[in-house]
Backbone atoms as SQL, in Angstrom:
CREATE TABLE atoms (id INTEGER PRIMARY KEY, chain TEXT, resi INTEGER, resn TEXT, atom TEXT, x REAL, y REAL, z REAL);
INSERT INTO atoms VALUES
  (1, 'A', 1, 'UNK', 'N', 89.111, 26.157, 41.345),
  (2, 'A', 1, 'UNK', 'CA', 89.585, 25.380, 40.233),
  (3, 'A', 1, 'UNK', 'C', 89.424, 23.903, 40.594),
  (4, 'A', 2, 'UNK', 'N', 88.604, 23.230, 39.679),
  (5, 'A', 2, 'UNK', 'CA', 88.375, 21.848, 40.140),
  (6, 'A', 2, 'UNK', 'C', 89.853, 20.860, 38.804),
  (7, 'A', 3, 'UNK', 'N', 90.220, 19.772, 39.448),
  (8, 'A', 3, 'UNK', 'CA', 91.516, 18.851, 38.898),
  (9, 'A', 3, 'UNK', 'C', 90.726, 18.160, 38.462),
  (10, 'A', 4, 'UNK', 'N', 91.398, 17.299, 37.572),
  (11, 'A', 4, 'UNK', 'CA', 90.365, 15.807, 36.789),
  (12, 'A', 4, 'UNK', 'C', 91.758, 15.723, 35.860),
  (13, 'A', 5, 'UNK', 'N', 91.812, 13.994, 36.074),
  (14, 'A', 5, 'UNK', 'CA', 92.592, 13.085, 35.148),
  (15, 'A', 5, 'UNK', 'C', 92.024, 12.518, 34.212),
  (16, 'A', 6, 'UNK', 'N', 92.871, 12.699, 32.932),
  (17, 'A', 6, 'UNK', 'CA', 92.213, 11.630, 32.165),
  (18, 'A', 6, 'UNK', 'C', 93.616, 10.461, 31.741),
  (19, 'A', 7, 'UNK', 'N', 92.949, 9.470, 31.903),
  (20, 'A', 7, 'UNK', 'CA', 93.983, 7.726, 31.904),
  (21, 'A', 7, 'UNK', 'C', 93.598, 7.097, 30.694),
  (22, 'A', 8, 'UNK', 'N', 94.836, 7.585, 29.765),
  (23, 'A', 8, 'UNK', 'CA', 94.902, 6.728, 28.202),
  (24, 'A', 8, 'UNK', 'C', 95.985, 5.780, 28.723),
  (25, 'A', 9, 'UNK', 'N', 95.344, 4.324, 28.009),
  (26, 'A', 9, 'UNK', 'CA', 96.297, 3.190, 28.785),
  (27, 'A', 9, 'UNK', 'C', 96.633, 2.647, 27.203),
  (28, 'A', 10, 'UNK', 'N', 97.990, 1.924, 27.177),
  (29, 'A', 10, 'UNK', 'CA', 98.144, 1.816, 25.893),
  (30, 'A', 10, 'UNK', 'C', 99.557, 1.894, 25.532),
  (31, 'A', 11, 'UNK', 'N', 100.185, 2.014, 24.473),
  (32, 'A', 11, 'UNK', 'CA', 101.313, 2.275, 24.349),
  (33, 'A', 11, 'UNK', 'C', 101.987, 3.622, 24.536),
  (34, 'A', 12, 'UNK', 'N', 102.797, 4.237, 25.765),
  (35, 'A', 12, 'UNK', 'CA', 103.068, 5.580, 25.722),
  (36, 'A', 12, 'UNK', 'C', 103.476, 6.080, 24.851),
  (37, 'A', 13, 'UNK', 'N', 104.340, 5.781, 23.820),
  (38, 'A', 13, 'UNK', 'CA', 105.102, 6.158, 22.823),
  (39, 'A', 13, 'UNK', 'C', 104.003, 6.578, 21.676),
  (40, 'A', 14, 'UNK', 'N', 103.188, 6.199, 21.373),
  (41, 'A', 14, 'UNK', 'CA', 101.784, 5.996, 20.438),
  (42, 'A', 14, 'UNK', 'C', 101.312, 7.013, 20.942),
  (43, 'A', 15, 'UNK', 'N', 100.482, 6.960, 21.920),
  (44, 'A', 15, 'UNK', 'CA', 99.631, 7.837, 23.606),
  (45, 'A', 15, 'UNK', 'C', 100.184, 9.359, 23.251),
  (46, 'A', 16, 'UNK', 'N', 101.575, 9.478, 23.228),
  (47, 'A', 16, 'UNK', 'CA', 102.059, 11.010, 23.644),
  (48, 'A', 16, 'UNK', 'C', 102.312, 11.538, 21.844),
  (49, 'A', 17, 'UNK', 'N', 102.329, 11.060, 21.178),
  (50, 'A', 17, 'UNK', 'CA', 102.007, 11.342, 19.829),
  (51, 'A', 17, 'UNK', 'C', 100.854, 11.803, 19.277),
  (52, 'A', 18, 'UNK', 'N', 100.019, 11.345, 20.051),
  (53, 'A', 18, 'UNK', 'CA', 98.111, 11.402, 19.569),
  (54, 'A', 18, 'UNK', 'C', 97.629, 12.399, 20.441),
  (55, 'A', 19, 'UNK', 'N', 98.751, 12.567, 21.630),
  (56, 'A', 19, 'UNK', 'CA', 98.189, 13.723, 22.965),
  (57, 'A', 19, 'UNK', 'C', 98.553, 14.908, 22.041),
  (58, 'A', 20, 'UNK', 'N', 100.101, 15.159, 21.498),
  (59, 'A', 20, 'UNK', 'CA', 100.098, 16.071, 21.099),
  (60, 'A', 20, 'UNK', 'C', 100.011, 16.604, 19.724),
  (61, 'A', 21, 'UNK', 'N', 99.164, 15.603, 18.799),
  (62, 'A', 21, 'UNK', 'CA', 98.289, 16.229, 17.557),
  (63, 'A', 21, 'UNK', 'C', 97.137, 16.748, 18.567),
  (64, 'A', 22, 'UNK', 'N', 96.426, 16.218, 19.508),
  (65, 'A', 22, 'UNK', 'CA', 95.615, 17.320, 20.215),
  (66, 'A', 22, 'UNK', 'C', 95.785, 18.512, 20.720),
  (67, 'A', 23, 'UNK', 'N', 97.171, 17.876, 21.766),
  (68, 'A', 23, 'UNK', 'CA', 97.557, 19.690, 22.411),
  (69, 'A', 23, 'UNK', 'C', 98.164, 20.524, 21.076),
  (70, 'A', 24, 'UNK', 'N', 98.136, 20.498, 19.834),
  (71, 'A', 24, 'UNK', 'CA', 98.410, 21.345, 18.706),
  (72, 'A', 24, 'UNK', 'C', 96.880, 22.585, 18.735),
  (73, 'A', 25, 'UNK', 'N', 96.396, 22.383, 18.902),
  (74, 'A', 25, 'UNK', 'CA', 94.659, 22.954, 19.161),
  (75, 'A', 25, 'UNK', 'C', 94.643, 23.857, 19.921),
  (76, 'A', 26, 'UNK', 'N', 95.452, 23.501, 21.516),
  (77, 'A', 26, 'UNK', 'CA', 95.276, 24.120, 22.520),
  (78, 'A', 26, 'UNK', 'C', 95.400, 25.759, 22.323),
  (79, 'A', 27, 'UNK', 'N', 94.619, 26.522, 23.219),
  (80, 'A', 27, 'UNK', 'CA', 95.152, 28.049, 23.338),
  (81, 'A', 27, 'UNK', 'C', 96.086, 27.950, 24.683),
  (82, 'A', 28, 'UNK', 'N', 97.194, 28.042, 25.151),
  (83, 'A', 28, 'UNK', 'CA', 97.661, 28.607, 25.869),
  (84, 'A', 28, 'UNK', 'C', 97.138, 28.753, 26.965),
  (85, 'A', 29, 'UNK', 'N', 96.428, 30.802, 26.482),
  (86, 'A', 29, 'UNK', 'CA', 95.733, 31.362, 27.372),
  (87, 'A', 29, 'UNK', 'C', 94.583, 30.427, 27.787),
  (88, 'A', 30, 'UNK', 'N', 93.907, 29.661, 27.577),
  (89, 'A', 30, 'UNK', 'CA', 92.754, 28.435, 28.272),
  (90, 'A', 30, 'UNK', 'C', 92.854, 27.850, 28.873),
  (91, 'A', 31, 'UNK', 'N', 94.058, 27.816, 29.472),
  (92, 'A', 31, 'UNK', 'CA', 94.438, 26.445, 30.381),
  (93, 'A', 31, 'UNK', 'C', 94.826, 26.987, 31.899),
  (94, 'A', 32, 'UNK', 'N', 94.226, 27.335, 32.506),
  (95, 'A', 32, 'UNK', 'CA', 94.505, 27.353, 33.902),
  (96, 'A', 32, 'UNK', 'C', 95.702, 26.235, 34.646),
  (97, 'A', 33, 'UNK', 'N', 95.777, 24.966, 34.465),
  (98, 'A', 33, 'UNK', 'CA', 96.546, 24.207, 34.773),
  (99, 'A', 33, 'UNK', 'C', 96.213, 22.866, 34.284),
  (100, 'A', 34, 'UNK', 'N', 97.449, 22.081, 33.444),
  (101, 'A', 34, 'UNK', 'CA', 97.213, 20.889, 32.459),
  (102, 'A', 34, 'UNK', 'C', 98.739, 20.470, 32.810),
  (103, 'A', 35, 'UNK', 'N', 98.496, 19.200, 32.759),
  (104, 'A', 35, 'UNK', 'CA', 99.673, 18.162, 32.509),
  (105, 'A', 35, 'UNK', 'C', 99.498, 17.222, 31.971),
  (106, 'A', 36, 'UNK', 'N', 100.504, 16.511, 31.371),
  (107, 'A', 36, 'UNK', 'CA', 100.737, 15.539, 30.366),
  (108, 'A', 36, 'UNK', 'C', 101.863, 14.267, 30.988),
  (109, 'A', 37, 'UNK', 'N', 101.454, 13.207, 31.856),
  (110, 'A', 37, 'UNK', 'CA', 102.191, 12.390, 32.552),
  (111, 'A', 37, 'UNK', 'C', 102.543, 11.248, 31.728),
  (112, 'A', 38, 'UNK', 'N', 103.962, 10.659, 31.422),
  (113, 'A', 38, 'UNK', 'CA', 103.799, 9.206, 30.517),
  (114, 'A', 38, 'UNK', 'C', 104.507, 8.304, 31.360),
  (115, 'A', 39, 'UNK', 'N', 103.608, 7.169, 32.082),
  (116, 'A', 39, 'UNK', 'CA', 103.889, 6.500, 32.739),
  (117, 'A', 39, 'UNK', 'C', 103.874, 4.725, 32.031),
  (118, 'A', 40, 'UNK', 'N', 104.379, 3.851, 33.006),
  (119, 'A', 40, 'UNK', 'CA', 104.722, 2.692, 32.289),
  (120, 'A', 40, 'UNK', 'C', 103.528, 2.050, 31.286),
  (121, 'A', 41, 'UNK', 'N', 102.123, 2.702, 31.761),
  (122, 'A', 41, 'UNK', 'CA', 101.126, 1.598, 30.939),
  (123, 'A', 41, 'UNK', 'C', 100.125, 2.761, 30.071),
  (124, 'A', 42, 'UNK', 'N', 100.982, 3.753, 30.097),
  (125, 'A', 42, 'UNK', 'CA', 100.077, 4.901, 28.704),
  (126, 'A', 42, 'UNK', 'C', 100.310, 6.109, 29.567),
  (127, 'A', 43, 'UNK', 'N', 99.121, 7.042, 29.538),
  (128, 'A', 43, 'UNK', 'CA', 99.574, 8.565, 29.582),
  (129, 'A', 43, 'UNK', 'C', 98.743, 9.278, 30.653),
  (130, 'A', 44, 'UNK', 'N', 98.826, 10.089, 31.276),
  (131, 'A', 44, 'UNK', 'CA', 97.945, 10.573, 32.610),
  (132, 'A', 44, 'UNK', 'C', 97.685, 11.998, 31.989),
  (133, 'A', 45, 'UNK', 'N', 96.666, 12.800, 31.895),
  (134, 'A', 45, 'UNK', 'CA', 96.240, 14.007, 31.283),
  (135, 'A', 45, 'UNK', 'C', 95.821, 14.562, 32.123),
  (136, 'A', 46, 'UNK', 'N', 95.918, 15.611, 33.329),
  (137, 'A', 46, 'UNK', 'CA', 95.650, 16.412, 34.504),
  (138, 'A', 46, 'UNK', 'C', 95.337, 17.640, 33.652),
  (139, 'A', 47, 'UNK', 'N', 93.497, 17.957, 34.019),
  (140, 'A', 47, 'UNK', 'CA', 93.537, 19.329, 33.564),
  (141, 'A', 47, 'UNK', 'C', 92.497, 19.698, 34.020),
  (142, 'A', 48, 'UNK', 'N', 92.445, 21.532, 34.412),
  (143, 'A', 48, 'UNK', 'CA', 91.386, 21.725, 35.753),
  (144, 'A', 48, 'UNK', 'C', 90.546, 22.583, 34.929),
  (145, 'A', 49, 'UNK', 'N', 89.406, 22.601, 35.050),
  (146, 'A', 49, 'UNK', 'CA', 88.323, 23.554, 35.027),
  (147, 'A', 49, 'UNK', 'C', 87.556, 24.237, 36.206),
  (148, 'A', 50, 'UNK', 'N', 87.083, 25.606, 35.214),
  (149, 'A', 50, 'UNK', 'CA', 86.759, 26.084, 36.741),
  (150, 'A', 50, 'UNK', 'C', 86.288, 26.068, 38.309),
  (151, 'A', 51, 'UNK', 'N', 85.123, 24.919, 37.457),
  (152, 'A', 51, 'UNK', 'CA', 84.465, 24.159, 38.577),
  (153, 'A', 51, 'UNK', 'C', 83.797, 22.454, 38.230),
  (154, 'A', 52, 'UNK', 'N', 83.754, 21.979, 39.126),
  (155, 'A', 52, 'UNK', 'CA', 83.310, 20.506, 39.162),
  (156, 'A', 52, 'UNK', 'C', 82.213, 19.754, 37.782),
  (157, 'A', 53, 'UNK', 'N', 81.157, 21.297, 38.004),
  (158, 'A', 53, 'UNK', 'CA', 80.382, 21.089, 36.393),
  (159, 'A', 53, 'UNK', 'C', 80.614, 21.121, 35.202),
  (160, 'A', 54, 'UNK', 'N', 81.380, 22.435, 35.213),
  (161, 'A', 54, 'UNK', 'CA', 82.609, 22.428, 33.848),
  (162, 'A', 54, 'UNK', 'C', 83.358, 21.292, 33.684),
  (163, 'A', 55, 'UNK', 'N', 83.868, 20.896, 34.615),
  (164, 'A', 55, 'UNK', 'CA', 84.592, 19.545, 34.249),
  (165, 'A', 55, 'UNK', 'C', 83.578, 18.449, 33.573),
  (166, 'A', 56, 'UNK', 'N', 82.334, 18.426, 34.625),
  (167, 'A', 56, 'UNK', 'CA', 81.952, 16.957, 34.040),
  (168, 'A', 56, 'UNK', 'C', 81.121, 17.461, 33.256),
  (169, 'A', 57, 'UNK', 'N', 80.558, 18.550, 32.528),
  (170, 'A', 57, 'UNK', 'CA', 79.715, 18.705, 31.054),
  (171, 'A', 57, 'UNK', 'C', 80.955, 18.412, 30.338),
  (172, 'A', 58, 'UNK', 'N', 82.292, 19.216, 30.466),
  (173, 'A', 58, 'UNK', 'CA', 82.917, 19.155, 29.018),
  (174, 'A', 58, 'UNK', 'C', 83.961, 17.670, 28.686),
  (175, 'A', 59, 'UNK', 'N', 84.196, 16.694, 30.242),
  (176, 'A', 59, 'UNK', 'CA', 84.377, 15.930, 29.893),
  (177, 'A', 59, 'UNK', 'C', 83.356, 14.102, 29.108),
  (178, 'A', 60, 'UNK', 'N', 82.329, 14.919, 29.366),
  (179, 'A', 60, 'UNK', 'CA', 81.596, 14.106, 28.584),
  (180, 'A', 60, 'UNK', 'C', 80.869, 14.712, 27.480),
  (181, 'A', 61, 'UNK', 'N', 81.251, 15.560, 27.060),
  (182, 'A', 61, 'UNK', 'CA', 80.791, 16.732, 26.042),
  (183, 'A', 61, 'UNK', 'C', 81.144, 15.812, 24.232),
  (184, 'A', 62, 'UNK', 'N', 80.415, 16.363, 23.591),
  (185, 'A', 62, 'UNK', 'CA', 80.419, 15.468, 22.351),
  (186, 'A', 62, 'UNK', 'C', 81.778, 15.977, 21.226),
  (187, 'A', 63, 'UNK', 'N', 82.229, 17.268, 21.915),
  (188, 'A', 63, 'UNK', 'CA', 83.141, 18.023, 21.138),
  (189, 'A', 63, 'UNK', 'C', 84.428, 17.724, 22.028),
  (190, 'A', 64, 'UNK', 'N', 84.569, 17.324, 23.179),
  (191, 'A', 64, 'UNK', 'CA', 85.821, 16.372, 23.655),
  (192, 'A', 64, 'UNK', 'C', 86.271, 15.220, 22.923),
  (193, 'A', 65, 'UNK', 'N', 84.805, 14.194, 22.842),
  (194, 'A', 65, 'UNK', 'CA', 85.222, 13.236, 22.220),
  (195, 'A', 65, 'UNK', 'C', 85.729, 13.180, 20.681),
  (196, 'A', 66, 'UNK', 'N', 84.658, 14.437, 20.154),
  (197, 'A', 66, 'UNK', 'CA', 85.527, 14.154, 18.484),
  (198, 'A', 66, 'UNK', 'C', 86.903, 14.872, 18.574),
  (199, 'A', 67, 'UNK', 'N', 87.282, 15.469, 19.893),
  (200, 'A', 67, 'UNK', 'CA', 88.672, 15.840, 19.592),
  (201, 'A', 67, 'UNK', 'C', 89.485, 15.003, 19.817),
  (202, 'A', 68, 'UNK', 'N', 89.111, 13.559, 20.790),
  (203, 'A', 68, 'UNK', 'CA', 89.964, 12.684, 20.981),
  (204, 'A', 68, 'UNK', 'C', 90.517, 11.789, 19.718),
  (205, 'A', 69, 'UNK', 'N', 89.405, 11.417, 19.118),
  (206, 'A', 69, 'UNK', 'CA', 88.928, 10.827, 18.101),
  (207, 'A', 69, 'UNK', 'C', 90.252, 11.121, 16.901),
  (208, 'A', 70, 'UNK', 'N', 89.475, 12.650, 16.453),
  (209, 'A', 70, 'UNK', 'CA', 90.483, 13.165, 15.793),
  (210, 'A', 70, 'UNK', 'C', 92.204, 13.245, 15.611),
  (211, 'A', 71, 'UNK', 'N', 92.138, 13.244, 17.256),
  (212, 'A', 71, 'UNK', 'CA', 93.846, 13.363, 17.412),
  (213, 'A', 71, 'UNK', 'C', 94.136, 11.770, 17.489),
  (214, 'A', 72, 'UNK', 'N', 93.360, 10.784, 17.713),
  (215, 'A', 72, 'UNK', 'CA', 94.132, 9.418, 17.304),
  (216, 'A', 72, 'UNK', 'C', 94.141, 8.681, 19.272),
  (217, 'A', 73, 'UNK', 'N', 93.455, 9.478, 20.183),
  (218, 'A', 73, 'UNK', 'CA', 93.080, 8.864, 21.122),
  (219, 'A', 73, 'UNK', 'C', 92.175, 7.981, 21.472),
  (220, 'A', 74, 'UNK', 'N', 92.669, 7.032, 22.410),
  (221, 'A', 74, 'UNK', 'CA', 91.295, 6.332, 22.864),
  (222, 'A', 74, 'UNK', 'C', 90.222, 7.041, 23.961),
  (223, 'A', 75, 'UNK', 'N', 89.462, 6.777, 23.954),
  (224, 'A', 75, 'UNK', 'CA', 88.892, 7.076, 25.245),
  (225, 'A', 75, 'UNK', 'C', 89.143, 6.443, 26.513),
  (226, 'A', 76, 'UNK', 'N', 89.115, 8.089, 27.339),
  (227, 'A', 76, 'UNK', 'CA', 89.885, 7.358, 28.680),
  (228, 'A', 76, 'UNK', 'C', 89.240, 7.337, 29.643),
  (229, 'A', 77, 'UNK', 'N', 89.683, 6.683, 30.945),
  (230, 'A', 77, 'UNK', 'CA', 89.152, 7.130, 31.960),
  (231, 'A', 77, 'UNK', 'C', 89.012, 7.872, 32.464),
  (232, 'A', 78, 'UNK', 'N', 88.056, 8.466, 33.049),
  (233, 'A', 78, 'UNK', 'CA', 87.747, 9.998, 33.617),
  (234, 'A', 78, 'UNK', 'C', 87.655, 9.889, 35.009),
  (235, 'A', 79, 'UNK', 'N', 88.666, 10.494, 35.633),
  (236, 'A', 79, 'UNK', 'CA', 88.562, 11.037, 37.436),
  (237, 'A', 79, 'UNK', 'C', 88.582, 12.217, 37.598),
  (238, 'A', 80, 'UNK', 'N', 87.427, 12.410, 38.110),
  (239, 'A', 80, 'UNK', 'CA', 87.271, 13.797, 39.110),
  (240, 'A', 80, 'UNK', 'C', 88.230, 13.619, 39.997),
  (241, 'A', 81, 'UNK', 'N', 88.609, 14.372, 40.214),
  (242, 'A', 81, 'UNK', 'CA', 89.941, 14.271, 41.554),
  (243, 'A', 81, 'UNK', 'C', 89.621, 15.191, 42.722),
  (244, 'A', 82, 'UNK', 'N', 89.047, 16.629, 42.254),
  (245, 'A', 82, 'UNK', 'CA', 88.762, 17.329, 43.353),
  (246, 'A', 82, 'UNK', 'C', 89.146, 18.957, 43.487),
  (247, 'A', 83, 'UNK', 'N', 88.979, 19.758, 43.802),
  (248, 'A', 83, 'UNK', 'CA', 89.467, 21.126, 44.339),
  (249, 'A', 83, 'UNK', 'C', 90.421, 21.223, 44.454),
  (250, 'A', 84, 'UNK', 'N', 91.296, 22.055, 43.978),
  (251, 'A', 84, 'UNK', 'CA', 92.582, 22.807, 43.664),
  (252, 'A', 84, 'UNK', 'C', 93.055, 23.245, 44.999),
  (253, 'A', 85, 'UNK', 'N', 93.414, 23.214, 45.990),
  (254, 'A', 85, 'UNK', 'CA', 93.306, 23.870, 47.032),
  (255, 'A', 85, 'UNK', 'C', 95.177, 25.013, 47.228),
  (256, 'A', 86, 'UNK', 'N', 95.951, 24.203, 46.549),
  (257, 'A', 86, 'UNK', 'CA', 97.183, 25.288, 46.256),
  (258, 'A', 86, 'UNK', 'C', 97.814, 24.443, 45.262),
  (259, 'A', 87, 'UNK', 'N', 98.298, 25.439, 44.354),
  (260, 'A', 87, 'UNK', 'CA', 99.682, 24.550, 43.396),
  (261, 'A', 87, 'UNK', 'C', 100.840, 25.544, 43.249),
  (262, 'A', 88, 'UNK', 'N', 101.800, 25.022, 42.837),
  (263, 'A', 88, 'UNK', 'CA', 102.881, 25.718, 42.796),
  (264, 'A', 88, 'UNK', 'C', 103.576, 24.905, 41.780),
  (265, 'A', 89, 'UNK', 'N', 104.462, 26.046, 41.171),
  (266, 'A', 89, 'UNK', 'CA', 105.165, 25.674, 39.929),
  (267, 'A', 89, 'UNK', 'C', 106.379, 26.063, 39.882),
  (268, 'A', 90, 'UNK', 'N', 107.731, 25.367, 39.737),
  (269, 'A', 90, 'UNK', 'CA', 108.885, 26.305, 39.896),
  (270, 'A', 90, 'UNK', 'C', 109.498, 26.610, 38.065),
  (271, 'A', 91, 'UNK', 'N', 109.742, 27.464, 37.801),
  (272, 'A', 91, 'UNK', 'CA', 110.140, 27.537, 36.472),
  (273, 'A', 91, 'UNK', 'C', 111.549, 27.609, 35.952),
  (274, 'A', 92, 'UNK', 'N', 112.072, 27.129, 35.101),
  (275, 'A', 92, 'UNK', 'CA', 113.488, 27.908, 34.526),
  (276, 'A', 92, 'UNK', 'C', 113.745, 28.895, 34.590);
C-alpha cells in the first residue's frame, strides 16, 4: 500500500466543506486507508493506493481533477510519501 497527501491550503472551514461534498461519492469499501486532517492553514487529505503508480496515474488523472473541481476544491499539492509499512487503528 503506497500513502500520498494531498495539501488544500486555504480556509479550513471552506476546505472541509468542499472535502466533504467530495467524500459524499466515496465507496467505503474503496478505501484501504484515507484521512481528512484540518490544520491551521487548510486541510491535509492522506490516502493510499495500492501501489506508487496507482497513486501517481490517478492523482494526476483527469477524473480526480473534475472531482475536485466539482466538489468546490482547489488543487492541491501532491506528496508521494511512501510505503505503508504498518498502521494501526484503535476504534470505539
Amino acid at each position: 500500500m503506497f500513502l500520498g497527501a494531498y495539501h488544500f491550503d486555504g480556509d479550513p472551514a471552506a476546505l472541509v466543506a468542499a472535502y466533504e461534498r467530495l467524500a459524499a461519492d466515496f465507496r467505503p469499501e474503496n478505501l484501504d486507508l484515507h484521512l481528512c486532517v484540518i490544520g491551521d492553514r487548510g486541510v491535509t487529505v492522506y490516502d493510499a493506493c495500492p501501489t506508487p503508480e496507482i497513486f501517481a496515474e490517478f492523482s494526476a488523472g483527469a477524473q480526480f481533477r473534475d472531482a475536485l473541481r466539482h466538489a468546490g476544491l482547489p488543487a492541491p499539492r501532491v506528496e508521494p510519501l511512501g510505503t505503508v509499512h504498518s498502521a494501526h487503528l484503535r476504534q470505539p
